[in-house]
N, C-alpha and C positions, 0 to 999 in steps of 0.2 A: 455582570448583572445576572441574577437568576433569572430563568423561565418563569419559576412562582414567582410575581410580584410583588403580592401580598403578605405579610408578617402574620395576618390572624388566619390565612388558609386554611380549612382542614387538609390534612392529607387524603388523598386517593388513594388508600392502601391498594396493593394489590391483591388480588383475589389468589388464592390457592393455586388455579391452574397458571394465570399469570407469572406468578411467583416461579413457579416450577420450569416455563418455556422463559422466562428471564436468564433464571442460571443454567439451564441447559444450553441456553446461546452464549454466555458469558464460559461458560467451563468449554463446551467446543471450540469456542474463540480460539483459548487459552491453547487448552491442551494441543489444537492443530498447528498455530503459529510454532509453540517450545519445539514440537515433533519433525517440521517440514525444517524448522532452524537448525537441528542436532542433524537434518541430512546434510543441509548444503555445507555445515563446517567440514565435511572431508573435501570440500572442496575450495574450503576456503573464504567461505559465503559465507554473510547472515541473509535471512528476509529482504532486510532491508536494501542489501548489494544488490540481491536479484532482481525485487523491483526495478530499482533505477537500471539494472541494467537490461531488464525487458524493455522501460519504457524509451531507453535510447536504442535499443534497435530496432524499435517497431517505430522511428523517424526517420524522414527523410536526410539522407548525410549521417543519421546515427549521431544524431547534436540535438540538443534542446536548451532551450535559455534556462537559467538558472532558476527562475522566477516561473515559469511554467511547470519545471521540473518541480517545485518545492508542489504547488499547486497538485500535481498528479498523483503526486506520493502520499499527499496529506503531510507534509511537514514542515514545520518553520524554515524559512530562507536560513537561519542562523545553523541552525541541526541539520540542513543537508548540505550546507556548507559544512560543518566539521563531517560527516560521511563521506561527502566527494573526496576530501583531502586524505581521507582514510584509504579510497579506490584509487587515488592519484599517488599514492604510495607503493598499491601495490601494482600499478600501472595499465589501469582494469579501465582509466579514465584519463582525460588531460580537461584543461581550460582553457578558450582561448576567448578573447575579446571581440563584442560584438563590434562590428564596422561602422554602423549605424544608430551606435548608441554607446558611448563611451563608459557609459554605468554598467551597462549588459554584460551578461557575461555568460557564453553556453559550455556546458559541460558535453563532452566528444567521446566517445565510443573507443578505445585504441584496439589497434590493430589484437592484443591479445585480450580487451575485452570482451572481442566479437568472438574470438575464437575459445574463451573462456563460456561465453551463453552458447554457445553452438554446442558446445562438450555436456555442459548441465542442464541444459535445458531438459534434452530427451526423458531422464532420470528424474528431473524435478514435477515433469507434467504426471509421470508413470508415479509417484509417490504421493501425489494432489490424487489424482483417480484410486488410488489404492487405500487411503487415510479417507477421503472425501466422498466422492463420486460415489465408488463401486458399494456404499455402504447404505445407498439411499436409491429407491426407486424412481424410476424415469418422472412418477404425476409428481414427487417428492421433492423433485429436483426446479421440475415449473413450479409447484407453490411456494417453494423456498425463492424462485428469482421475484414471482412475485410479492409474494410477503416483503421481501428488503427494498423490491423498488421506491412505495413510496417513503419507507424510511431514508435514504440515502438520497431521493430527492429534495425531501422536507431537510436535512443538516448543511446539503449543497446549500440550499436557498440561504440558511442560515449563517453558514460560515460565506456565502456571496455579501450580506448584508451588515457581517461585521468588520468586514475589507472596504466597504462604501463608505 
């Protein structure tokens, strides 16, 4: 279902300057993701690795349920299910059964995934600050967290409310 409800809507063009900070957000999107992804391929990475593999070692045990995982990433249970299996190939990850829920199932940190983020990380942060950061002033960098928060609250709320 659309946001617009209504078939006879006018549009809400957007004005000039809108237009303008629309695709400068969509084009640094772009171009930052292609740029931090062409670094981590020397190591074997995409984006996509690196996340989940941040967001399992910033847990406890270096595990996360499947379901929470998909959740963090922003991605379908189905799409980080074929990822994992991609990382569990290259043995970045493993799977094991939850105890407690037969359905569950957490995806696990292995031994050379940890040592794999410990190796890139350093390098990853140094090229986020370099590409990102270092390009934009300290007040630049608060109005920028501010400006996104209540966007990215307002889609939480939204993508909370298409799961209910």
């Amino acid at each position: 279902m659309s946001t617009a409800e209504s078939e006879d809507l006018d549009p809400n063009w957007l004005s000039s300057g809108e237009q303008r900070a629309w695709r400068a957000h969509l084009s640094a999107h772009k171009l930052l993701e292609h740029r931090l992804d062409r670094e981590l391929q020397e190591f074997g990475l995409s984006v996509n690795d690196y996340e989940i593999l941040v967001n399992l070692s910033e847990n406890p045990g270096h595990r996360m349920r499947m379901s929470d995982l998909a959740e963090a990433t922003i991605q379908s249970r189905s799409r980080l299910s074929h990822q994992i299996a991609r990382m569990e190939a290259a043995s970045l990850v493993r799977r094991e059964s939850c105890p407690d829920d037969r359905r569950g199932t957490f995806a696990v940190l292995t031994e050379h995934g940890w040592d794999t983020i410990q190796r890139v990380a350093p390098m990853h942060v140094a090229n986020v600050r370099y590409h990102f950061i270092d390009r934009l002033a300290p007040e630049l960098i608060e109005a920028l967290e501010a400006a996104y928060a209540p966007v990215v609250s307002h889609l939480l709320r939204l993508r909370a409310e298409e799961r209910a």
